[in-house]
C-alpha positions in Angstrom: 42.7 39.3 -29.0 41.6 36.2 -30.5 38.0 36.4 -31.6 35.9 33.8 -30.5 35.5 30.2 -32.6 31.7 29.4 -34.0 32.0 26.3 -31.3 32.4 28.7 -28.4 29.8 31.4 -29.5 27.6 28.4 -29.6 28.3 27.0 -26.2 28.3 30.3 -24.5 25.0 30.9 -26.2 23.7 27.4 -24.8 25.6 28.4 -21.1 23.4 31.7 -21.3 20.1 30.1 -22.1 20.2 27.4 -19.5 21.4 29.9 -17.0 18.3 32.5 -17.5 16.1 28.9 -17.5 17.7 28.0 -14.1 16.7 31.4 -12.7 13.0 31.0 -14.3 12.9 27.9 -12.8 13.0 29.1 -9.2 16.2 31.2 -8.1 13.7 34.5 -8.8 15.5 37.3 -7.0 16.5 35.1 -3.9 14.0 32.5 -4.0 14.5 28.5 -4.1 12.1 26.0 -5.3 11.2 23.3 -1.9 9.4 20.5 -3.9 11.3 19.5 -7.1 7.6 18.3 -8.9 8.8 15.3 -9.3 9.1 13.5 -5.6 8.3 14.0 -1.9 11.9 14.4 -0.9 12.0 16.9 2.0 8.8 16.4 2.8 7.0 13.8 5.3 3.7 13.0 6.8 2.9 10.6 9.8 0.7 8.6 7.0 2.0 8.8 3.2 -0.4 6.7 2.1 -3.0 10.2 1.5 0.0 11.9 -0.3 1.9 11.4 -3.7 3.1 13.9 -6.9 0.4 14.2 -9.5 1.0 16.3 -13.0 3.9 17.9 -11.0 2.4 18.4 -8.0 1.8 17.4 -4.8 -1.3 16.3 -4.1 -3.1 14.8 -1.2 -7.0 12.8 -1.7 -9.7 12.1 0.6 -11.7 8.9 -1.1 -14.6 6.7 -0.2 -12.2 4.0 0.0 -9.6 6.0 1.6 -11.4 8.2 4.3 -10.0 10.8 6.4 -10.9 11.1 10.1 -8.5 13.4 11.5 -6.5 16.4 9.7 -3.6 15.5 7.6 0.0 17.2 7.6 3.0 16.9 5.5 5.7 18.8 6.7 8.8 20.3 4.6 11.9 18.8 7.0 13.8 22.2 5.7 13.5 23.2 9.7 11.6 26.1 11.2 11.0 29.0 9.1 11.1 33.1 11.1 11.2 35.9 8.6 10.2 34.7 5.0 8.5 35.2 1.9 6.5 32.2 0.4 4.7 31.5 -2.8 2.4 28.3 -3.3 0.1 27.8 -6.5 -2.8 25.8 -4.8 -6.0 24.3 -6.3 -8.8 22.1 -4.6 -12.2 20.0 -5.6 -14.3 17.7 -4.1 -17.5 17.7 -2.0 -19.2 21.3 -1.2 -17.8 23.1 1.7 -14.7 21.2 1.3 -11.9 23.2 3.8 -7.7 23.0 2.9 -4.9 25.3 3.0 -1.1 25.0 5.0 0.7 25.9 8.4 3.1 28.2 9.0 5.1 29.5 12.1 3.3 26.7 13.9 4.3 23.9 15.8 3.8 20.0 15.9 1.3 18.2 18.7 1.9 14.8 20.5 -1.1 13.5 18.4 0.5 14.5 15.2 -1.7 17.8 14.9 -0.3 21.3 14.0 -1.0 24.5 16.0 -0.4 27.8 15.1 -0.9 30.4 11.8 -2.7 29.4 8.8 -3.4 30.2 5.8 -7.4 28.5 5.7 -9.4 28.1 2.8 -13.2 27.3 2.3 -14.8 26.0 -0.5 -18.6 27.5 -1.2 -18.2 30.2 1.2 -17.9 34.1 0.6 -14.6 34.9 2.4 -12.5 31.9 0.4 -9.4 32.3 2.0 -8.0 34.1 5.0 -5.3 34.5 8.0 -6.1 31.7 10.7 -5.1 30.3 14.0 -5.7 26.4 14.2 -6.1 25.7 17.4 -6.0 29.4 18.5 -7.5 32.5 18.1 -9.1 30.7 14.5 -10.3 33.7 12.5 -7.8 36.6 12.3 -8.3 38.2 9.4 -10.8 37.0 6.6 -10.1 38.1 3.0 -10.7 41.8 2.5 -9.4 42.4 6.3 -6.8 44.2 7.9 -6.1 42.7 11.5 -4.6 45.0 14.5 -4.4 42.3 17.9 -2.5 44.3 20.4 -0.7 43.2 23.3 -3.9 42.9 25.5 -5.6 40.1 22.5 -8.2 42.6 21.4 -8.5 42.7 17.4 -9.5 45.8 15.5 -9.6 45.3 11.5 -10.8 47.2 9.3 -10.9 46.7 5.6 -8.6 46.5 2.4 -10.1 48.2 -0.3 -10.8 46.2 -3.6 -9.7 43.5 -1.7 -13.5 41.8 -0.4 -16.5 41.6 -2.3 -16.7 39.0 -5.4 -13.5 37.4 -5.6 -11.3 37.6 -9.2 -9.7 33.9 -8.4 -11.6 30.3 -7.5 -10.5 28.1 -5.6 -10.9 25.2 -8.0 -8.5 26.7 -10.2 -4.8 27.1 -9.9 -4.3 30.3 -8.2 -1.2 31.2 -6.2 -0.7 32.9 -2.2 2.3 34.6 -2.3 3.0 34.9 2.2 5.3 37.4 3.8 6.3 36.9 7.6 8.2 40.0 9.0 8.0 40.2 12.7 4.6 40.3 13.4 3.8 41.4 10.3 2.0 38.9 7.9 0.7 39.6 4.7 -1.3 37.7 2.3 -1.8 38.5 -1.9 -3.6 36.4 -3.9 -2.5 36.6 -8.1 -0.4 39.6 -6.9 -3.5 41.3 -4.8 -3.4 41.8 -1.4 -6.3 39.9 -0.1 -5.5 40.0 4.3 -3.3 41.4 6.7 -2.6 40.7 10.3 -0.3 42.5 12.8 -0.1 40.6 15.8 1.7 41.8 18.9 0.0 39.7 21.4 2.9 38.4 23.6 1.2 35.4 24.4 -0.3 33.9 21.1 1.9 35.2 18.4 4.8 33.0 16.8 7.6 34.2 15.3 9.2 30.7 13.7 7.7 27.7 13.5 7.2 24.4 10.8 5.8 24.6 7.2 2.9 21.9 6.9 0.4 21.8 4.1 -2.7 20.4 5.1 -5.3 17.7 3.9 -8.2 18.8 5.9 -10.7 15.9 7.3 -14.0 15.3 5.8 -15.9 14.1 2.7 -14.0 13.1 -0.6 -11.3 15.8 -1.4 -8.3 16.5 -4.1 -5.7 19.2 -2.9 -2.8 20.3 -4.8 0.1 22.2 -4.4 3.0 23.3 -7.0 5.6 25.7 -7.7 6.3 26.5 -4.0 9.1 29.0 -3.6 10.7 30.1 -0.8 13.1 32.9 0.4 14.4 32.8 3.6 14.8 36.5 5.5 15.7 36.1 8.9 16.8 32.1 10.2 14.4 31.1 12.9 17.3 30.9 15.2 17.4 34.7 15.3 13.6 34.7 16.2 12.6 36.0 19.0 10.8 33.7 21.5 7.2 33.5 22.3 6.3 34.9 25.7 5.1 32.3 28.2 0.9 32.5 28.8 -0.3 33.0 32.1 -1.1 29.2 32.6 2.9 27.9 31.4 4.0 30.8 33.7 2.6 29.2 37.0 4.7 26.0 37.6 3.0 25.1 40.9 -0.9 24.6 39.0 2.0 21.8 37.4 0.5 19.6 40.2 -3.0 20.1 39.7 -4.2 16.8 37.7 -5.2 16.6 34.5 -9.1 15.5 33.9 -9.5 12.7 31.2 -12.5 10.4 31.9 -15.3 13.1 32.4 -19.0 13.2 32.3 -20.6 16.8 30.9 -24.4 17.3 32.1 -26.9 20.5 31.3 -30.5 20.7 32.0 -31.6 22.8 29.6 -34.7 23.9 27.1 -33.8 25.2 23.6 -35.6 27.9 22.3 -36.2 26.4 18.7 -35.1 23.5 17.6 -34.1 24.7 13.9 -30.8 26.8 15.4 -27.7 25.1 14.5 -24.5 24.9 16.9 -24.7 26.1 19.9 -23.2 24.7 23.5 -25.3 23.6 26.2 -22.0 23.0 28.1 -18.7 23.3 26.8 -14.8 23.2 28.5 -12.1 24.0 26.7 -8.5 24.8 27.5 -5.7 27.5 26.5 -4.7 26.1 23.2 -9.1 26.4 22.1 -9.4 22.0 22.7 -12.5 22.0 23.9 -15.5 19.4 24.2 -18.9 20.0 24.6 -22.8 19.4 24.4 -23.3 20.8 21.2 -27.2 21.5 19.3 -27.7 20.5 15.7 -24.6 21.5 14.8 -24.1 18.9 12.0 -27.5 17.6 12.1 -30.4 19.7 12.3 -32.2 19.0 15.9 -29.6 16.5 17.1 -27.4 16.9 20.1 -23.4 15.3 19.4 -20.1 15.2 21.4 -18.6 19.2 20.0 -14.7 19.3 20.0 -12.0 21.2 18.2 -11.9 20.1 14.6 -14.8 16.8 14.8 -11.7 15.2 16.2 -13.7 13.3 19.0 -16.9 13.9 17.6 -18.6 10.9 15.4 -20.0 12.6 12.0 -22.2 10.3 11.1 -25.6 11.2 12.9 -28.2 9.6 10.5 -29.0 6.8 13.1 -29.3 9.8 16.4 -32.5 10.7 17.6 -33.8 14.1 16.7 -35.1 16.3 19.6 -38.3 16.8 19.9 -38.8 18.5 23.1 -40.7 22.1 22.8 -39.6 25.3 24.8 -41.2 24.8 27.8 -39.6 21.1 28.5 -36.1 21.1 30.1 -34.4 18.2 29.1 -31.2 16.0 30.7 -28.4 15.7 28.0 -25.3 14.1 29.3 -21.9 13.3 27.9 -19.4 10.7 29.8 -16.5 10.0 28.4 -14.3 7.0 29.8 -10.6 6.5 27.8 -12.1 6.0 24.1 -15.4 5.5 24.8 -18.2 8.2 24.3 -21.9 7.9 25.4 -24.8 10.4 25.1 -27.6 10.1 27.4 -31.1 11.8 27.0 -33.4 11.9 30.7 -30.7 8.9 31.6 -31.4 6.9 28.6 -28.8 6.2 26.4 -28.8 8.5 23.3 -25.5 7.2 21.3 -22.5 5.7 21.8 -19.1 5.4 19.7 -15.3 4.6 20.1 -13.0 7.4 19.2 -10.2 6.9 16.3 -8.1 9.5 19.2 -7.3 8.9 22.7 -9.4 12.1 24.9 -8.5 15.5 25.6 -7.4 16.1 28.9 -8.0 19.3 30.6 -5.9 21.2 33.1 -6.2 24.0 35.8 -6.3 26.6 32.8 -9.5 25.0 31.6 -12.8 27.1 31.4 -16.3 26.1 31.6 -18.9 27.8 29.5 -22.7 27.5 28.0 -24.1 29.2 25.1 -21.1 29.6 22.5 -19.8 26.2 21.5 -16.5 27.3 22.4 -14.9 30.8 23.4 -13.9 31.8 19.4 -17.4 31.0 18.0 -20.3 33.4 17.9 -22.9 31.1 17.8 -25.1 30.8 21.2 -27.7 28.4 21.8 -31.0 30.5 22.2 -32.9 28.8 25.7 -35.9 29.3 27.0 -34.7 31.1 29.9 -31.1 31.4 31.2 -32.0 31.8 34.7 -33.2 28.0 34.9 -30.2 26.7 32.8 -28.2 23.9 35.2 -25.0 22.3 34.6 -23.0 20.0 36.0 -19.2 19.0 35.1 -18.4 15.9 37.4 -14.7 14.0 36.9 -15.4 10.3 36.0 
């Protein structure tokens, strides 16, 4: 056999390096890189113009010249992903509090919004990260927390050891969330450490394919960033199984039961401090957890706003509001009516505040539920009143 010529060794030796670079790159056993660092290809948002590809990755900004009302998506076009194994490196800055992270299994919304599993993130706050719901359940399983939701909804969790307590990653630094989907099984490790865990068997909530979205969360000034995403594919969505129907999509005759728009919201009602922050004097909300409401210094200590699911209806800026200043023994008239864009707040039939929403309303149907005291039905916070026995409300359609 003829031995090899010093040309050939060479370019074999050249083949061999740029083969092991290539695999380094992205094809890691199985996996294949979905944003090339250099463009957006294969990936769209209903408004570009918050994202673009910064020192090789993409990044999304919130700016005083460029604010950002509503939540933000851009969505890989790679079609729905079932079974799957993902790794993002993700870092964020900004204001304090600042809230980010991206969709998964979940599913697009008329108004542009995403429902569905997410992995959430929370700048200045204990937890950090954790297993989420948007528009759901919202907190299923915070960092350091296994998750169990059986088929009837309850959740028991218990805890991962070494995985709570001070965390050994920040969120302003590159760190990467490496996320398995298997069935109902998801799993989330942070630098290699699992961090959360959910098993959800719930027929009626959980997902088992669905879009990849990576979020730009609404608020104060922001920078989010995300690189080096990976992706391995385990089972195609089209051999998912399909969601079960809930109890309100399996009763096509409520289908002619109309849908309330224009709606005015009114509670008589006496706090018990004015220094508690969020609680509902009157909220409705739906199956999907839209809801609005009369919410309690939520934002602004000893103010009363327009609640709803992600500030998407409510106005933020508050400085201008009257504060309460009612003590515990005065009931007070607090009334929202909202009529197509238009929101106005009335105090003892005065008008309180009025705004135009950048969305159209929520509409509510036959599945809708009415409730005081929590701001909606995920939240543990409760408005404390004076006495429950003497708390009135009225929900009248406009």
């Amino acid at each position: 056999m003829k031995p090899h010529s010093p040309l050939v060794a060479v370019l074999s030796l050249v083949a061999l390096v740029s083969s092991v670079a290539a695999a380094a790159a992205g094809d890691e056993a199985g996996f294949q890189r979905i944003f090339d660092g250099k463009t957006l290809d294969g990936w769209q948002a209903p408004d570009m113009s918050y994202w673009s590809v910064e020192d090789g990755a993409i990044t999304a900004k919130i700016t005083k010249e460029h604010p950002c009302k509503v939540n933000q998506y851009l969505v890989w076009q790679g079609g729905d992903l079932a079974d799957f194994e993902l790794k993002i490196t993700f870092r964020m800055g900004g204001s304090p509090g600042i809230n980010g992270g991206f969709q998964f299994r979940s599913r697009l919304l008329p108004d542009h919004d995403i429902a569905g599993y997410q992995m959430d993130n929370n700048l200045n706050t204990d937890w950090l990260c954790r297993l989420y719901e948007e528009h759901g359940r919202e907190t299923l399983a915070m960092r350091g927390a296994k998750a169990v939701i059986a088929p009837d909804g309850k959740i028991t969790r218990s805890r991962i050891e070494g995985a709570d307590g001070p965390a050994n990653f920040k969120l302003e630094d590159w760190h990467e969330y490496d996320l398995l989907c298997v069935g109902s099984h998801l799993t989330l490790k942070v630098n290699g450490l699992l961090v959360a865990e959910v098993i959800d068997d719930d027929p009626q909530r959980q997902a088992f394919a669905g879009v990849l979205g990576l979020q730009l969360h609404s608020g104060p000034p922001m920078t989010v960033q995300f690189k080096d995403i990976l992706l391995k594919v385990l089972k195609p969505a089209s051999a998912a199984p399909k969601r079960a129907p809930s109890s309100a999509e399996a009763k096509p005759a409520q289908a002619a039961i109309p849908r309330v728009n224009d709606k005015t919201l009114v509670a008589w009602v006496a706090p018990a401090d004015l220094a508690q922050r969020g609680g509902s004097a009157l909220t409705i909300q739906d199956a999907q957890a839209h809801f609005d409401g009369i919410i309690f210094g939520e934002l602004t200590p000893a103010k009363w706003m327009p609640g709803s699911d992600a500030y998407h209806r409510t106005r933020r800026a508050q400085g201008s509001w009257p504060a309460e200043t009612a003590d515990s023994k005065t009931f007070v008239q607090m009334a929202i009516a909202y009529h197509g864009r238009d929101v106005t707040l009335y105090r003892n039939g005065t008008e309180y505040a009025h705004y135009t929403m950048s969305e159209p309303p929520q509409a509510f149907g036959p599945e809708a539920v009415v409730l005081f005291g929590r701001r909606h039905l995920e939240a543990g916070l409760l408005l404390r009143l004076v006495d429950k026995s003497e708390f009135w409300v009225h929900f009248l359609k406009s």
